[in-house]
N, C-alpha and C positions, 0 to 999 in steps of 0.2 A: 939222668935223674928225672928229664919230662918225663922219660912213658912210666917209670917208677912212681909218681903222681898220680898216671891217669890206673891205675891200680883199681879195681871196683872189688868192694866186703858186701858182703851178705850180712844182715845182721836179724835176728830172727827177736820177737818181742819188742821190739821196734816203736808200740806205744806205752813201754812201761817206762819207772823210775829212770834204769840204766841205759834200758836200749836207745831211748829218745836224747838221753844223753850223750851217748855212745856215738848216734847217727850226727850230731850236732860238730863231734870235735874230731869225726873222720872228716866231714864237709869242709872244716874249719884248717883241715891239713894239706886239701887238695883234692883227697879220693871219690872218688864214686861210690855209692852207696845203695844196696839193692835192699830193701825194706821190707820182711816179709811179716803182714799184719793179719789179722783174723778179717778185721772191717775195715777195708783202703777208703768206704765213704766218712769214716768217722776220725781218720788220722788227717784232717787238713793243718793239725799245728806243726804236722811234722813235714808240709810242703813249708811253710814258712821258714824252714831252715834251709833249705836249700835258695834261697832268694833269686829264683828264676835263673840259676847256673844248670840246669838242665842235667845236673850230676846227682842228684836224687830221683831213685823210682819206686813206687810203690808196691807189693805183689801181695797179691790175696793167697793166705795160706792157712791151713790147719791142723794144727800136730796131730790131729785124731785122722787123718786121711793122708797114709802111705801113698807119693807123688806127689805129695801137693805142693813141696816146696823144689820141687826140680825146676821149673824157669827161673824161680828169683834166684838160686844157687848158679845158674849158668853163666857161665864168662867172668865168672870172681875165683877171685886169687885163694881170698880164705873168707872163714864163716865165725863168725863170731854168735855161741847161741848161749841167747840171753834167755829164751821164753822160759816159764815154769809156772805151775799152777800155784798161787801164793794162800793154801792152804792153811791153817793157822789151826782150825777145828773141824769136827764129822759130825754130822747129824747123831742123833743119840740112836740107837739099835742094840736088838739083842743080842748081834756080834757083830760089836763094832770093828772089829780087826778083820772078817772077812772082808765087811762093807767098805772098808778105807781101800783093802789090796784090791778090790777087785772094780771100784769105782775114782780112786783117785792115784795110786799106784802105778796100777799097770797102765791104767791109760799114761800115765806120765812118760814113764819106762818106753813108752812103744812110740810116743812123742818123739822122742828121742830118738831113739833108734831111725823113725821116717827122716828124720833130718839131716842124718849120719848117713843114710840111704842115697838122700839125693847127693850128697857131694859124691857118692864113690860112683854117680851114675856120669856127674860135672863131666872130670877127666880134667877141671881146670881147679877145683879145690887141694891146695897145697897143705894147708893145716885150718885145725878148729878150735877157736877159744871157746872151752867150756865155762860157763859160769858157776860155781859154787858157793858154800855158804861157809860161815861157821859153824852153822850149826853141824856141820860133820866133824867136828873136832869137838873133845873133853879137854877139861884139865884135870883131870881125875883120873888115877889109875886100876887097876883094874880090882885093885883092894879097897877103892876109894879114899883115896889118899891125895894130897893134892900135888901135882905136878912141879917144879920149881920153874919150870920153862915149856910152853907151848909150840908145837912145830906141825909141819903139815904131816908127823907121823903118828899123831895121837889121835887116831882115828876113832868116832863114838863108836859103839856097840849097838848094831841093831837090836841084839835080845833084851838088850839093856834098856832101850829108848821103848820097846814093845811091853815091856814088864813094866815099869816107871810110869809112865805115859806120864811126862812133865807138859805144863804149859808149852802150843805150838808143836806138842809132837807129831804131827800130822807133818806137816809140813817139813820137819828134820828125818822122817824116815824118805818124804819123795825125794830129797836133795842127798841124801845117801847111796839110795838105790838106783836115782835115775847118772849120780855121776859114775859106779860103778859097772852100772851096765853101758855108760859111756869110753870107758879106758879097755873095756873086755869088747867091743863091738872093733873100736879102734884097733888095737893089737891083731886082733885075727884077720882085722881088714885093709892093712898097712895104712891107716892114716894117724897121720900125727895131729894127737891132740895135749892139747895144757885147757889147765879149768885153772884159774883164779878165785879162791876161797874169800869170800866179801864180807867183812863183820856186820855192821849197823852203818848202814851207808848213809849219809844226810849230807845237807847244804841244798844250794838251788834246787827245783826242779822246773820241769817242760811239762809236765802231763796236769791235766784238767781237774786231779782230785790228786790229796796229798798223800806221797807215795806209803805204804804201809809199813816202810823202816824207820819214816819220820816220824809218824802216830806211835808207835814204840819208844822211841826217845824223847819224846815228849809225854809220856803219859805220865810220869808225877805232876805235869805240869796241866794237863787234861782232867786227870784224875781216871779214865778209863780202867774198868778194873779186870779186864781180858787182858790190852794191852799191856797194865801193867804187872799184871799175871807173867806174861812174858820176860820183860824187860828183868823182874823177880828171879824167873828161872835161868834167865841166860848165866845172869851174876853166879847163881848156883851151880850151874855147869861147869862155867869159866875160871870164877872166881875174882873177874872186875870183867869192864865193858869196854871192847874194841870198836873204834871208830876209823870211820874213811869218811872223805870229801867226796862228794860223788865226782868232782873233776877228775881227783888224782883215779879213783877205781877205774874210767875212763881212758887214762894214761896209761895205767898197767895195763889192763887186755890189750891198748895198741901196741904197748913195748914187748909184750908177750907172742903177739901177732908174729913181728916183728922182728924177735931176736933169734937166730936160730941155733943159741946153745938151750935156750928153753923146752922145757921137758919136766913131766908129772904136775904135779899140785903145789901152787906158793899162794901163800898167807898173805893177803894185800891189804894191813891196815896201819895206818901212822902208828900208833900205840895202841895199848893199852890205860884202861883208868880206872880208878878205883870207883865202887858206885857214890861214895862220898865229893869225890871232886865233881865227878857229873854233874851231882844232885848243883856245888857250888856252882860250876858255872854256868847252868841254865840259871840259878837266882842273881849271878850277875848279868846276865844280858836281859833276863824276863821275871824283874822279882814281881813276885806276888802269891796273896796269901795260902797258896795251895802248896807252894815249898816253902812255907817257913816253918811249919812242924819236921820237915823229912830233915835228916841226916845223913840216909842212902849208907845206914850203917856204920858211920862214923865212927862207932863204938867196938866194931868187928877187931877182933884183934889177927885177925889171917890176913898177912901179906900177900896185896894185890898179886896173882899169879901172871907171868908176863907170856903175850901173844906175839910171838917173834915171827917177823916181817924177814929173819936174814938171809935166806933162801931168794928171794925176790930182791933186796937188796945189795948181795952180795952177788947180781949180774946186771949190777950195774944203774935200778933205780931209784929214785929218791924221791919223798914224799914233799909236797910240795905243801900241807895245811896241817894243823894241829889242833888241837879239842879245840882253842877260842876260836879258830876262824871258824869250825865245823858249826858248832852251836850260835853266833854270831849269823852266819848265813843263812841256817835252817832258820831260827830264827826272824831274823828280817823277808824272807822268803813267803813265810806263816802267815805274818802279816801284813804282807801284800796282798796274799792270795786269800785273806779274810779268813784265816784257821785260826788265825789267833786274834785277838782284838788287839786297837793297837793301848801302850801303856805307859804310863809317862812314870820316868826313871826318877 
């Protein structure tokens, strides 16, 4: 069970939301932790976790330059890849669909792909947790009709998200196409990968500005009218709002890491919720006058469509938080970090 500890991940995106969380509760288990960052001068919060146990390293890398991640991937077991361009919009153009494939796409895609690269060069990467989204799932089918149940086989339609262009579709064709060209690179190149599908991650964070799933979940409470352009379309997609604890989303990739009947794509989020309860339980933990007009549709007469986690659950994990702790922590996190003022209940 020691040299099983002394195990060293690679984890790529390493200053973001998840990665920095990610790095936090590998360290926190034992393992060694190989950090591959764009800027190793500007990740010093992410030596603070490692508290001088000398089982954190840091390694300069860049999805845009095939080899660059081949030393941080060396002598690790597996590879957890978190990076992705958190694309949300495109500049405006007079074709805006070349300008998106051919400037934020393929670069994504080929990201990927260098990363996938280096492990097959390793000789010591065993498997790769891919990160994915929801946003690669509908609850809609292909009559547009609403689902009764959500699974990792309702997969969105790119022609669909390319016609439509809903709020963030930018951003839901890269996590489409860069996981796809991840399970097709893997397959021909015998490595085993799982991606973990993430709804709206929130609760604590590590990174220096507040992560861009919190500012979404919060935006009735901001009022941001981008973000909550988003938050708008998910519901529309979905049909209510998937949350995860950023701890627990943490837990899955390790147990995913980890388990080795795991295989393909699982859904990792505690529930589902209707935008009604949301909208409630941000005004119980953060009333104030920006949600006391919302309802978050209260009035909808469409039963919340449910995003099922039983794929993921049914090998054996279990979530460990639930909308009040989720909104609770983002929450008190907010304002600590001065996102939020603070407000007397």
């Amino acid at each position: 069970m020691e040299e099983e500890k002394l195990k060293s991940y690679c984890v790529t995106g390493g200053t973001g939301f998840i990665g920095s969380w990610l790095i936090k509760s590998l360290l926190q288990m034992g393992y060694k932790v190989h950090a591959a960052v764009r800027h190793p001068e500007k990740s010093s919060h992410l030596l603070k976790l490692a508290e001088g146990s000398g089982r954190l390293r840091l390694f300069k890398a860049d999805l845009r330059e095939e080899g660059s991640f081949d030393e941080a991937v060396r002598g690790c077991s597996g590879l957890f890849h978190v990076a992705a361009p958190m694309e949300f919009w495109a500049q405006a153009t007079e074709n805006i669909e070349s300008y998106v494939q051919a400037n934020i796409i393929e670069p994504a895609i080929q990201g990927t792909l260098n990363v996938l690269k280096s492990c097959l060069k390793s000789n010591t990467v065993k498997k790769v947790v891919f990160t994915s989204s929801i946003s690669t799932v509908t609850a809609r089918d292909s009559f547009g009709n609403w689902r009764p149940l959500v699974d990792e086989s309702c997969k969105i339609s790119v022609e669909h998200v390319k016609h439509s262009k809903p709020s963030g579709w930018v951003y839901v064709l890269v996590k489409v196409l860069t996981e796809e060209a991840a399970f097709q690179f893997a397959k021909e190149n015998g490595i085993d990968l799982v991606s973990t599908i993430t709804p709206t991650v929130a609760g604590p964070f590590l990174t220096p500005i507040v992560p861009s799933s919190i500012q979404v979940l919060l935006s009735p409470i901001t009022g941001d009218p981008e973000l909550l352009a988003i938050l708008t379309a998910v519901k529309s997609r979905m049909g209510s709002i998937a949350l995860s604890h950023i701890e627990d989303i943490c837990r899955a990739h390790i147990f995913l890491m980890e388990n080795i009947k795991a295989e393909g794509r699982y859904i990792c989020c505690a529930r589902s919720w209707a935008m009604s309860e949301v909208i409630n339980h941000l005004k119980k933990e953060y009333p104030c006058p920006a949600l006391e007009s919302q309802d978050g549709g209260v009035h909808n007469s469409v039963i919340p469509v449910e995003i099922s986690s039983k794929k993921l659950r049914n090998l054996g994990f279990s979530f460990k938080y639930e909308i009040n702790d989720i909104v609770r922590d983002t929450i008190s996190s907010c304002i600590h970090h001065g996102f939020l003022p603070s407000i007397q209940k």
